[in-house]
C-alpha positions in Angstrom: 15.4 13.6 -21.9 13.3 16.2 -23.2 13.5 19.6 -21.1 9.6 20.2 -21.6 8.2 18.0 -19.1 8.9 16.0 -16.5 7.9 14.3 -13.1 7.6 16.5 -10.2 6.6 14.2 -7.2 5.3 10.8 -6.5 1.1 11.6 -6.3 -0.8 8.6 -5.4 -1.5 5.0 -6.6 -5.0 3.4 -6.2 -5.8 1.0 -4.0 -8.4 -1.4 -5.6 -11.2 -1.6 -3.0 -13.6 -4.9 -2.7 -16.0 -2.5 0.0 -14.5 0.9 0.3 -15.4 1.5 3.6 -13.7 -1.8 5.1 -10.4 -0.6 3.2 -10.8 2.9 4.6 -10.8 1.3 8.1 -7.8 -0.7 7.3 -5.7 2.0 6.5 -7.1 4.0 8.9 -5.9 1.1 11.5 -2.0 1.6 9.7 -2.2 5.2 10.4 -3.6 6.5 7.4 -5.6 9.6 7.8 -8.1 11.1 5.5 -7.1 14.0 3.0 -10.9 13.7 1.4 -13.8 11.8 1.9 -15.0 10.7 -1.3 -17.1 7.6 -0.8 -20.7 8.9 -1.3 -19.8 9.6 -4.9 -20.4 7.8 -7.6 -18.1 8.9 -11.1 -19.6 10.2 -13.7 -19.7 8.6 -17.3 -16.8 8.7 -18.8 -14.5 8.9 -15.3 -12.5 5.7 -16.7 -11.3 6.8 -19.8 -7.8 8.2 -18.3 -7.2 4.6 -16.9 -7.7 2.7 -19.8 -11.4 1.6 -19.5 -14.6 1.6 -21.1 -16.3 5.2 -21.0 -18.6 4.7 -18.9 -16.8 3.3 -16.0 -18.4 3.6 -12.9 -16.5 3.4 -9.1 -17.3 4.3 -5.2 -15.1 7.4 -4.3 -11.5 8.3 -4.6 -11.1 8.4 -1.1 -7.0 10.2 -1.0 -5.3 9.2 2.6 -1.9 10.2 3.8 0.2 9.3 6.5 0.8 12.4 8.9 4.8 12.4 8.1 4.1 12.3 4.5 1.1 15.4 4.2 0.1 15.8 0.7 1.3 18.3 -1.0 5.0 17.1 -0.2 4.2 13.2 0.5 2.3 10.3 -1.5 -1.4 9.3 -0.9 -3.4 6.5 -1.4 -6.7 6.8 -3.6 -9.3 4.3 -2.2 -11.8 3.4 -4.9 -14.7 0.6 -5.1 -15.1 0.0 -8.9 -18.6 -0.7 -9.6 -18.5 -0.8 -13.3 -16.9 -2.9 -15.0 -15.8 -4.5 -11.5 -12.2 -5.2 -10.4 -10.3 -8.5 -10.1 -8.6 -9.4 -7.0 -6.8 -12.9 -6.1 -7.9 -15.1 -3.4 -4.8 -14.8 -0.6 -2.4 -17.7 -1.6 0.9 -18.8 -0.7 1.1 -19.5 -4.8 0.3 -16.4 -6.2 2.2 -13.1 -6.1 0.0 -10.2 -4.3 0.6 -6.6 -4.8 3.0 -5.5 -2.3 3.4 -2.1 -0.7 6.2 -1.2 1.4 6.4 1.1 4.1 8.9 1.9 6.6 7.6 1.4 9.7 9.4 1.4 13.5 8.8 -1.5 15.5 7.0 -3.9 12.7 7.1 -6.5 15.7 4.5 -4.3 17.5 2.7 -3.3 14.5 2.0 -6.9 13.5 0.7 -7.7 16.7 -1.4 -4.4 17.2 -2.7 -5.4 13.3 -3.5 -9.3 14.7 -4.9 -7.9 17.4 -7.1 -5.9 15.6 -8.3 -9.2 13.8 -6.3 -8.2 10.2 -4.5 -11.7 9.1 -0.7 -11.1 8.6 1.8 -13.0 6.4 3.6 -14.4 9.3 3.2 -14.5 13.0 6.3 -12.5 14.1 8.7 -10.2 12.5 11.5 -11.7 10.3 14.3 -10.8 11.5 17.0 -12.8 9.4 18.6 -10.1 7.5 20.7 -7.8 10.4 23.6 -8.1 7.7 21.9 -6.4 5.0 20.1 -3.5 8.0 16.9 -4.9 7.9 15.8 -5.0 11.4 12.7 -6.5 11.3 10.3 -6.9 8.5 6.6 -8.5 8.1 3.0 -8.1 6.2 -0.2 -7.6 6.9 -3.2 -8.5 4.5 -5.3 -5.6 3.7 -8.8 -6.5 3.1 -8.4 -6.7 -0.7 -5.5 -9.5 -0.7 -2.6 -6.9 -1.3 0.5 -7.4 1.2 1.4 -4.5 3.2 5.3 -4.7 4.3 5.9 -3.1 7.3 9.9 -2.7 7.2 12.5 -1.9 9.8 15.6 -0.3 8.5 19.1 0.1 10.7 19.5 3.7 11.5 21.0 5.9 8.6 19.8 3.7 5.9 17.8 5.0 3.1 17.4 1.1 1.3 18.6 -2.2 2.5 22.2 -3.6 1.9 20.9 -7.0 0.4 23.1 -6.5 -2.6 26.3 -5.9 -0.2 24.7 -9.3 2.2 27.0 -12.3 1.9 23.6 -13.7 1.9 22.5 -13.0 -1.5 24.1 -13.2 -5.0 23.5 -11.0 -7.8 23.2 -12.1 -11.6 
């Protein structure tokens, strides 16, 4: 690897927001606090240009939220942004099409999915899954945020940093 650069930490990724505001609330609802308030403004031309897209791109915000374990400069953030211009595609919820997926570890997904549910936010199933003790998952479920994306709430054994699926008797590697 060349010495000259490299990665120093894990900054944010951008959540693709249909109405910023009801995706703020969302996270918000997960535990998300806001870093910076950014909805009132509108980019300026030429904002997409880093990300691929015409120059004069136009989107709602860049709203950055952390969780309170994960305080930015040390943890991740999300970036909550409404593009206006062009306008971004999202998929219809369906048991046939792959969503994005976010993970997070989470204690107690049992009471998070029902605190989501009860908060009217549709979850992937009704209950946590808790099939896979032998790979220390505890418990593990989604939640729909209001753009289609999955949110995994996961529940690892104590002392785990990842599962043990590849270790699991249940599963077979290629």
């Amino acid at each position: 690897m060349d010495d000259t650069w490299r990665l120093e930490q894990f900054y944010h990724t951008v959540i693709n927001a249909r109405d910023i505001d009801e995706s703020v609330t969302f996270y918000q609802a997960l535990g998300f606090e806001i870093i910076r308030d950014r909805r009132s403004m509108i980019w300026p031309p030429g904002g997409g240009v880093v990300f691929g897209l015409i120059p004069d791109v136009k989107g709602r915000g860049g709203t950055l939220m952390a969780l309170p374990n994960d305080p930015p400069p040390q943890g991740p953030m999300l970036d909550i942004i409404q593009w206006l211009e062009p306008p971004a595609t999202f998929n219809d919820i369906s048991p046939t099409i792959v969503p994005r997926i976010t993970a997070f570890r989470t204690r107690n997904v049992a009471a998070a999915l029902k605190a989501m549910q009860a908060m009217g936010y549709r979850t992937t199933t009704q209950d946590a899954y808790t099939a896979n003790a032998a790979a220390g998952i505890l418990a593990v479920g989604g939640v729909y945020d209001p753009n289609g994306n999955v949110i995994e709430l996961i529940e690892l054994a104590p002392g785990l940093t990842t599962s043990r699926l590849q270790e699991s008797a249940q599963f077979t590697t290629v």
